[in-house]
C-alpha positions as CSV (number, residue, x, y, z in Angstrom):
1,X,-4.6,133.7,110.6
2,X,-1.8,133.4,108.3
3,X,0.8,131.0,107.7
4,X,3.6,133.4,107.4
5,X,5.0,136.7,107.3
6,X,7.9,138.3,106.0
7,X,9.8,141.5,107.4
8,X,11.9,142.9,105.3
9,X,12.4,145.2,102.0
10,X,10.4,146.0,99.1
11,X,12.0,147.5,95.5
12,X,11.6,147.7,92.0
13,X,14.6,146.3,89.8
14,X,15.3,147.0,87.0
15,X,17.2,143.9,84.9
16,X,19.6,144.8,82.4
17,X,22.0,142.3,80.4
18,X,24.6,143.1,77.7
19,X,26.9,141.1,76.4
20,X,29.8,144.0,76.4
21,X,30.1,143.4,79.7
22,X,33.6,141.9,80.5
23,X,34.7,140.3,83.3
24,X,37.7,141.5,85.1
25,X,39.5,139.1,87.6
26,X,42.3,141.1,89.9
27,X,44.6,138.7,92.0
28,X,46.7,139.7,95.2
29,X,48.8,137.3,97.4
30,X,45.5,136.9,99.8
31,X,42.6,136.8,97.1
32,X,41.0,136.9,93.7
33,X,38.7,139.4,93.5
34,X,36.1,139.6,90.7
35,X,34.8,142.7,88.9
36,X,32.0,143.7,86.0
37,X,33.0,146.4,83.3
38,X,32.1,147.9,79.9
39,X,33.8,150.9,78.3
40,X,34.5,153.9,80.1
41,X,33.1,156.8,78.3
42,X,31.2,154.6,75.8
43,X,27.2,153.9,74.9
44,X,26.6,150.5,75.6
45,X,24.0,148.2,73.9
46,X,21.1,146.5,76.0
47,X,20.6,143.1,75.1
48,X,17.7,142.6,77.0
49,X,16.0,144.7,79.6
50,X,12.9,144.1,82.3
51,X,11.7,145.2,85.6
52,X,9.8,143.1,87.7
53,X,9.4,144.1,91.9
54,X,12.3,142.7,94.6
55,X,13.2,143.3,98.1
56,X,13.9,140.3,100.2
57,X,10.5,140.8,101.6
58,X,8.4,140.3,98.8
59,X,10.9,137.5,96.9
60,X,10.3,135.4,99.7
61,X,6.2,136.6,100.2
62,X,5.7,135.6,96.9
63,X,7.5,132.1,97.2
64,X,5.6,131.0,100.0
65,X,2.1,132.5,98.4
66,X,3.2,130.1,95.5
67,X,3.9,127.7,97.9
68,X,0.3,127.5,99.3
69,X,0.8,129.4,101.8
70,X,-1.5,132.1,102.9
71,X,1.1,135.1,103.8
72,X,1.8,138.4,104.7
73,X,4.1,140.9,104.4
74,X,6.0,143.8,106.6
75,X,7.4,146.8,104.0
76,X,7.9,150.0,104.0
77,X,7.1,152.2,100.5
78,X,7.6,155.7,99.7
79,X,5.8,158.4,98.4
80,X,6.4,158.0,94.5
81,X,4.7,156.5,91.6
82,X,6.7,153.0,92.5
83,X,4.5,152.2,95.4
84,X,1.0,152.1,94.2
85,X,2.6,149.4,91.1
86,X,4.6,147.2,93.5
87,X,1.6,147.0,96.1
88,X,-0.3,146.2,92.9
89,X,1.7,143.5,91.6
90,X,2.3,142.4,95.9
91,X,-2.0,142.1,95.3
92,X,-1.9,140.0,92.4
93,X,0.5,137.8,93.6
94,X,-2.3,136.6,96.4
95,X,0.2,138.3,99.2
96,X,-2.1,140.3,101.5
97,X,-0.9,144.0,102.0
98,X,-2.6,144.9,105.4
99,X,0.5,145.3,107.0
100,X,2.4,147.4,104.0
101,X,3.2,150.4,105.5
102,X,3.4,153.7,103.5
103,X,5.8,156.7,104.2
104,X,4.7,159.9,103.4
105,X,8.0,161.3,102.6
106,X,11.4,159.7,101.0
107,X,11.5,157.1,98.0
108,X,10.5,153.4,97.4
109,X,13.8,151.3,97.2
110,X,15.5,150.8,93.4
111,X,17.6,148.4,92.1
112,X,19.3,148.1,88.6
113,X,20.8,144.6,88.4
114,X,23.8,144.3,85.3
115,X,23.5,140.6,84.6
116,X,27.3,139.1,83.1
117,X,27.0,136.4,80.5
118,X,28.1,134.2,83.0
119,X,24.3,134.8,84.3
120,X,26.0,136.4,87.7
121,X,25.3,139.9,88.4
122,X,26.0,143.4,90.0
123,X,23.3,145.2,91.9
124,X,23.4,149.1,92.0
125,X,20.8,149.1,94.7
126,X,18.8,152.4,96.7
127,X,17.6,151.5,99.9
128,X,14.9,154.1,100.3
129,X,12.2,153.8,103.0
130,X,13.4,149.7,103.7
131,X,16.1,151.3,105.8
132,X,14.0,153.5,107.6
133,X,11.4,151.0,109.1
134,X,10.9,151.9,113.2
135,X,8.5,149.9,115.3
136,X,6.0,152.4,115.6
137,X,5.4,151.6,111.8
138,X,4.2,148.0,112.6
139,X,1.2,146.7,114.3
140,X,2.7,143.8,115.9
141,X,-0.9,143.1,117.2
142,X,-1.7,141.9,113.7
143,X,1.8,140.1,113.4
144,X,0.6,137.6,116.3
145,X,-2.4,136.0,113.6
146,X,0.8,133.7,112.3
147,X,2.6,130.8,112.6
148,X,5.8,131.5,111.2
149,X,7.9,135.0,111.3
150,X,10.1,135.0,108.0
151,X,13.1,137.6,108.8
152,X,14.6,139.0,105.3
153,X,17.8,141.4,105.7
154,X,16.9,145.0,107.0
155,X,18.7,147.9,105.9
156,X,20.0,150.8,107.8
157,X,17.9,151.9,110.8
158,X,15.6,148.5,110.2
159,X,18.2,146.8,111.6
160,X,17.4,148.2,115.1
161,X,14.0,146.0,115.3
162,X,16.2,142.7,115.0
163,X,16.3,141.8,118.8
164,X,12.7,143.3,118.8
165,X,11.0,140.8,116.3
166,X,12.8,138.0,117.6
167,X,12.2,138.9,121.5
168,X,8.3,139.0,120.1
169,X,8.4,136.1,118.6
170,X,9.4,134.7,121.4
171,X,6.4,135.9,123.8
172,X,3.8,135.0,121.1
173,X,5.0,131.1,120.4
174,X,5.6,132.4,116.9
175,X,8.4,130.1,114.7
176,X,11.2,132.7,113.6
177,X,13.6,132.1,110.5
178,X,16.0,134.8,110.2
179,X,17.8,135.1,106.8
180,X,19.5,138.6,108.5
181,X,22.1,139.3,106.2
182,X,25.9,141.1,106.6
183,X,24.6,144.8,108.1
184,X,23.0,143.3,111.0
185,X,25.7,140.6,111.6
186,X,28.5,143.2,112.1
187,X,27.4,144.2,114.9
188,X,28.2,141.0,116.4
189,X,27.7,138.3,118.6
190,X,27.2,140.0,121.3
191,X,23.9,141.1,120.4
192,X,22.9,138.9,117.4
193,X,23.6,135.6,119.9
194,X,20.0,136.8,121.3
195,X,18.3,137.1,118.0
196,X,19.9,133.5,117.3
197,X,17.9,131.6,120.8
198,X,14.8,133.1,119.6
199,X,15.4,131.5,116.0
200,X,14.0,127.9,114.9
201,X,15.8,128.3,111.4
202,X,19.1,130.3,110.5
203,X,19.7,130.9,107.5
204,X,23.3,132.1,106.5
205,X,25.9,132.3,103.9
206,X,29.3,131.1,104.3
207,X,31.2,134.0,104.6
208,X,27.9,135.4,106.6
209,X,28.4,132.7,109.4
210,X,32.2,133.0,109.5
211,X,32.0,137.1,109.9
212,X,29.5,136.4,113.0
213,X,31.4,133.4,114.9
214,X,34.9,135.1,113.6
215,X,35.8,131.1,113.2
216,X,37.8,131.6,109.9
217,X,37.3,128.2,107.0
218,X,40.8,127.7,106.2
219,X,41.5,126.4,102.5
220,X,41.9,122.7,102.8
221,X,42.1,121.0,99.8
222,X,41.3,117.6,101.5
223,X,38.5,119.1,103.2
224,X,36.5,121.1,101.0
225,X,33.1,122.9,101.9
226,X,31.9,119.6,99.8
227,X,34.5,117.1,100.4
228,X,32.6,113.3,100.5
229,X,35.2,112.5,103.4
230,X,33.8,115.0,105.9
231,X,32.6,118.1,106.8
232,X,35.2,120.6,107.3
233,X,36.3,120.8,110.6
234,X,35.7,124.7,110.5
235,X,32.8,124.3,109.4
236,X,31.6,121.9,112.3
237,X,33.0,124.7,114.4
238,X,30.5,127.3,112.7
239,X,27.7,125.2,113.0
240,X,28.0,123.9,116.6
241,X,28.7,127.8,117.9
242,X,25.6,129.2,116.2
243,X,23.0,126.3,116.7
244,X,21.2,127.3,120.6
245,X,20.6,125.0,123.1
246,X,16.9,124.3,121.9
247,X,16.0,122.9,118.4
248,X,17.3,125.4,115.8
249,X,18.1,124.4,112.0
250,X,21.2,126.1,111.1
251,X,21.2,126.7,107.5
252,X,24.5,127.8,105.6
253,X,24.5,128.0,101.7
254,X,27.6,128.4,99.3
255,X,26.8,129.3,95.9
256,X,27.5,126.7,93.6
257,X,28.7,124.6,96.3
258,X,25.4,124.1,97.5
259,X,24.3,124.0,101.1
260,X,25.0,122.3,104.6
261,X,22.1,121.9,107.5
262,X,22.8,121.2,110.9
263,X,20.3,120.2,113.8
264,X,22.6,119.1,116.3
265,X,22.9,115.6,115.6
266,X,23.0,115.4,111.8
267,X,24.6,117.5,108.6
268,X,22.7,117.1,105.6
269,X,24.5,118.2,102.9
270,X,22.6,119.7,99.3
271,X,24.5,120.1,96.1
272,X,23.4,122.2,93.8
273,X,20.7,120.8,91.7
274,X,21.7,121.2,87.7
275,X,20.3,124.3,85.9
276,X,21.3,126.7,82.8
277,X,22.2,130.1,84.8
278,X,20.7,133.1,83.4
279,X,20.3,135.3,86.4
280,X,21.5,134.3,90.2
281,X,19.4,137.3,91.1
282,X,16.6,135.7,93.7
283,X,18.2,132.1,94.1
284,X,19.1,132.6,98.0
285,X,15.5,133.9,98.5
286,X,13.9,131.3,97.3
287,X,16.2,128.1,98.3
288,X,15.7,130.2,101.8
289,X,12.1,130.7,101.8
290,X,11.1,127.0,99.8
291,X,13.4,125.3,103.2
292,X,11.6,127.1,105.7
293,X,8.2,126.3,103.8
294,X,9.3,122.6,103.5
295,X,10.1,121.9,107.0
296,X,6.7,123.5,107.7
297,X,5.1,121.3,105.1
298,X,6.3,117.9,105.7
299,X,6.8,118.6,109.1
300,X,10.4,119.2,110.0
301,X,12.2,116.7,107.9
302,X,15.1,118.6,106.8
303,X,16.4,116.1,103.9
304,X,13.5,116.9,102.3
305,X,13.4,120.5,102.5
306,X,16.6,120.6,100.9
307,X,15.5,118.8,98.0
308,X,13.1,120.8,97.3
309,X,14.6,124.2,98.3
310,X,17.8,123.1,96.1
311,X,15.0,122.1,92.8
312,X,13.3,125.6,93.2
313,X,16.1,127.9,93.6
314,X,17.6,126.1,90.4
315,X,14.3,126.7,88.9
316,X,14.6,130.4,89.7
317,X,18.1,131.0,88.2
318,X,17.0,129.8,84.9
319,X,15.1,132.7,84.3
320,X,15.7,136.7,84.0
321,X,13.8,138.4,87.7
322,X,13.6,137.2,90.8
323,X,9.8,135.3,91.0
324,X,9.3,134.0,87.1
325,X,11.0,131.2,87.5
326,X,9.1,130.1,91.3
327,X,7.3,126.7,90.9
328,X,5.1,125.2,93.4
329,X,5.7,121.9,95.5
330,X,3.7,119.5,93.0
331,X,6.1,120.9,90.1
332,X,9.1,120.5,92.3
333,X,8.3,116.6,93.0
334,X,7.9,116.3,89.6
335,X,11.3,117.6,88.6
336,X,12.8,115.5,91.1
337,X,11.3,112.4,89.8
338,X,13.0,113.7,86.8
339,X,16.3,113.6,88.5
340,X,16.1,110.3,90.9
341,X,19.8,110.8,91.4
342,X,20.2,114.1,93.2
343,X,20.9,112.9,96.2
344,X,21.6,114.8,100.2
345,X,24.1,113.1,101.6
346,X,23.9,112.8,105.8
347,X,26.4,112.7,107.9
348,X,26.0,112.0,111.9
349,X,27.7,114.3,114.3
């Protein structure tokens, strides 16, 4: 029996930081839009290099294995010399591999991640065999020896066994969080509304939650995304259209402006807890997966969650890959100790 699962991807990534990056901010009348560059035709110096395995997947696996939690994970490898190392490392990790499943044909997914000095990055990113995970490739008979179902983003023709996980989940009892990502929430909400009854936690982005309920945020400087007046009225909109009739946690995170929950009768609202950025890289993965592994843990209490979803995923940024920085709940409590006055603020409906 295990305590979760994960679905999702699996890659290696490659980290790579220089500080000859610049960073190249284009305005129009509707936007700003932010870009990474170095010299054209130039050889640029590495300041620092790694590679460490990734994938939404495993991130999150190897949170909740930190965590305490006896987990699982759903990824599909390729036939190369990548697989055997990142089932390897998956192993040591204390993540069990039954369910890893292994292509014999096509590549393992890659990543090379430029990290700016500003410790935000640009991900050159191969999808490989994640986006070619069919259901024939799972044994969902295993997948019913779990409590929880952990949904990472699914690339490509993965995508196609959204409204299948979450319709099984549904049969077997099995609690579903769905961190689905921007492919399968364009193909709107006609068809993701289903995945979102089967789900007890959704986890979203801002701009992730407005694309699915096309409710637009509309700049309002006296009611910012973390205004101490209110939540923004858009916002509210958001959340009351996604959350189902049942008992869902709607989760949406915004960067440095930290996150909002929402479980029909309450917002709880998370700033981000203080860190030194080095790499963003991982940060959404584990605020996601620490939440989730929270409200298991201390059994549904969402201000709590936060905290310690908010203390982790600052713990992660503070250090180059996506799992070195990953510290377990008696090291989160301790940090927090550290920082009596991080505070989530909750506001009734």
């Amino acid at each position: 029996m295990f305590d979760v699962i994960t679905i999702g991807s699996a890659t290696l990534d490659v980290f790579i930081e220089s500080d000859d990056a610049k960073i190249v901010s284009v305005y129009s009348k509707e936007k700003r839009s932010d870009f990474m560059s170095f010299p054209y035709g130039s050889k640029i110096e590495i300041d620092d290099f790694s590679r460490n395995i990734g994938g939404g997947a495993i991130n999150t696996a190897t949170n909740f294995a930190n965590l305490g939690f006896k987990t699982s994970t759903v990824v599909k490898m390729g036939n190369d010399e990548m697989a055997p190392l990142i089932e390897k490392k998956i192993k040591n990790f204390g993540i069990d591999t039954s369910n890893v499943i292994h292509s014999k044909k096509g590549l393992t997914g890659f990543s090379i991640i430029l990290v700016s000095f500003q410790g935000d990055r640009t991900v050159l990113a191969h999808r490989g065999e994640n986006a070619r995970i069919e259901k024939e490739d799972i044994d969902f008979d295993n997948l019913k020896n779990t409590k929880w179902i952990y949904l990472a983003p699914l690339a490509g023709e993965s995508n196609k066994l959204l409204d299948k996980i979450a319709a099984f989940a549904t049969k077997n009892k099995i609690k579903l969080a769905i961190n689905a990502g921007t492919t399968a929430i364009k193909k709107g909400a006609k068809y993701f509304g289903k995945i979102v009854e089967a789900c007890d936690i959704l986890i979203l982005n801002k701009e992730e939650a407005s694309l699915l309920t096309q409710i637009e945020v509309r700049p309002d400087t006296k009611t910012e995304f973390f205004s101490r007046e209110k939540i923004h009225p858009d916002l509210k909109e958001i959340f009351k259209e996604l959350r189902n009739k049942n008992h869902s946690i709607i989760l949406i995170t915004d960067g440095k402006n930290g996150a909002i929950a929402y479980d029909g009768k309450k917002f709880y609202k998370a700033p981000e807890f203080p860190a030194k950025v080095r790499s963003t890289l991982g940060a959404g993965d584990s605020f996601a997966s620490t939440f989730v592994a929270s409200i298991e843990k201390f059994k549904g209490d969402i201000e709590k969650s936060l905290c310690f979803a908010s203390v982790n995923s600052a713990s992660c940024v503070e250090v180059f890959g996506a799992q070195e920085g990953l510290i377990n709940f008696k090291e989160i409590e301790e940090k927090l100790n550290k920082n009596k006055e991080y505070k989530i603020e909750v506001i009734c409906d």
